[in-house]
C-alpha positions as a Python dict, from the first residue, in 0.01 Angstrom:
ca = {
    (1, 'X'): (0, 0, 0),
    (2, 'X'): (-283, -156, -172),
    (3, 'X'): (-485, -409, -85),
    (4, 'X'): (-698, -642, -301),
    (5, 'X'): (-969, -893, -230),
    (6, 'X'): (-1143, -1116, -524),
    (7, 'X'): (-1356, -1403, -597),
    (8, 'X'): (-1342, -1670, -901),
    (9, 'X'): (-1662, -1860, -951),
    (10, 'X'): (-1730, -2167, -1243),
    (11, 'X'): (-2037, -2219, -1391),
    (12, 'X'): (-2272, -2428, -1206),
    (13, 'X'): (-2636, -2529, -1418),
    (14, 'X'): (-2894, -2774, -1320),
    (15, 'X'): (-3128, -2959, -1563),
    (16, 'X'): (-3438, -3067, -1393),
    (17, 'X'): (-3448, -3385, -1692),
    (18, 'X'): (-3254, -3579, -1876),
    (19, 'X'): (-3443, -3775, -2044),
    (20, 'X'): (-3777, -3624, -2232),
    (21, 'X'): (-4060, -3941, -2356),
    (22, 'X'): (-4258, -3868, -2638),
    (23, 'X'): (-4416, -4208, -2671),
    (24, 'X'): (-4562, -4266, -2982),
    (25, 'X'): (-4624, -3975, -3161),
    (26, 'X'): (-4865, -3928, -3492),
    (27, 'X'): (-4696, -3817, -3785),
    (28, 'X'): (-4952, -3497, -3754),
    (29, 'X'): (-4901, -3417, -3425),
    (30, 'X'): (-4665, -3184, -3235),
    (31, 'X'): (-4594, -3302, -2900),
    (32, 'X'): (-4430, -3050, -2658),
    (33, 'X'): (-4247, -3119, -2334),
    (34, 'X'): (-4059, -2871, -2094),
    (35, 'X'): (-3745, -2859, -1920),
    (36, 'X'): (-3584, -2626, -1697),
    (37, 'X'): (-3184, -2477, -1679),
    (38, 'X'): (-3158, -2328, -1344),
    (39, 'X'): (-2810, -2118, -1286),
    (40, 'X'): (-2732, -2238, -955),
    (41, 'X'): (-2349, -2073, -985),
    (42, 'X'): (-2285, -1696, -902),
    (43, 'X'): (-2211, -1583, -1237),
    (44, 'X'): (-2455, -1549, -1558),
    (45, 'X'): (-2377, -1721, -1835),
    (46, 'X'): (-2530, -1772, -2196),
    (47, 'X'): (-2671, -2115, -2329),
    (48, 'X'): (-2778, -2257, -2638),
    (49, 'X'): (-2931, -2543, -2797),
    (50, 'X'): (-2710, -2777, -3059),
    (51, 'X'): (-2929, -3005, -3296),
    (52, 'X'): (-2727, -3086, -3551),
    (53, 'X'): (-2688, -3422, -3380),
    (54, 'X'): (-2991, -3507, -3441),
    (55, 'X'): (-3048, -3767, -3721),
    (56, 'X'): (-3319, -3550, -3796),
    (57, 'X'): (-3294, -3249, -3693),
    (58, 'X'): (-3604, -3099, -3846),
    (59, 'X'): (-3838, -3249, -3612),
    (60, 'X'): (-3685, -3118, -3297),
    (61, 'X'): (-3670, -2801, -3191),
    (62, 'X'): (-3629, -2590, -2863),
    (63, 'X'): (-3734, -2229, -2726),
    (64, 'X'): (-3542, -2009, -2660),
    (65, 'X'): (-3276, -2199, -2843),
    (66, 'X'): (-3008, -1969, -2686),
    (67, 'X'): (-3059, -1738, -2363),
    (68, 'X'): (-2868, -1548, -2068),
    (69, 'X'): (-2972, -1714, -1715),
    (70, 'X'): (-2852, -1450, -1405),
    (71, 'X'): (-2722, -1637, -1106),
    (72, 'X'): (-3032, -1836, -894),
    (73, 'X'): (-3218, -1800, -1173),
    (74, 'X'): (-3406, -2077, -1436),
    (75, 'X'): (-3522, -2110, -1792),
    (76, 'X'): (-3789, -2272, -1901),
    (77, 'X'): (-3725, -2464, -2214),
    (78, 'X'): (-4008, -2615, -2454),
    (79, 'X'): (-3890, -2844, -2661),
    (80, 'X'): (-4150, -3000, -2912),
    (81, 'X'): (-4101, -3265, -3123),
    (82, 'X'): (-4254, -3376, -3465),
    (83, 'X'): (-4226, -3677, -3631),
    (84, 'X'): (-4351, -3630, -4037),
    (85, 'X'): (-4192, -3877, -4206),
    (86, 'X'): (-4223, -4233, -3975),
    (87, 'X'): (-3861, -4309, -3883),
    (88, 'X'): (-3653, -4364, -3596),
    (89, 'X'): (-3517, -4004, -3433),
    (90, 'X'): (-3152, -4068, -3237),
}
């Protein structure tokens, strides 16, 4: 006879933010702002970043844009944004 025991686990995340304010930013400048992805599930799991929604997607960016976060574990994510051309970002 054999016996078997087993778990099943989804993945659980937690973004500290949802919403990142740049205010007004210069057309020069580079303004950065961080987030965090905390893993609160018990399995690892890989993440990345998708811009392509952006209108512009040149003026965004984030790092690490993709990453492996172990269970009760975070990653800290800068994202930095820069304007160049004046027009609205969505």
């Amino acid at each position: 006879e054999l016996s078997l025991k087993g778990q099943a686990s989804k993945l659980e995340f937690k973004i500290d933010k949802t919403d990142l304010d740049f205010g007004e930013v210069l057309f020069n400048e580079v303004l950065e702002r961080e987030i965090f992805i905390t893993n609160t599930g018990k399995v690892a799991y890989y993440y990345s970043f998708n811009l392509s929604g952006v209108s512009r997607p040149f003026v965004l960016d984030a790092s690490p844009m993709t990453g492996l976060i172990n269970p009760d574990e975070k990653q800290r994510i800068s994202i930095r944004f820069r304007v160049g051309i004046p027009d609205k970002v969505s």
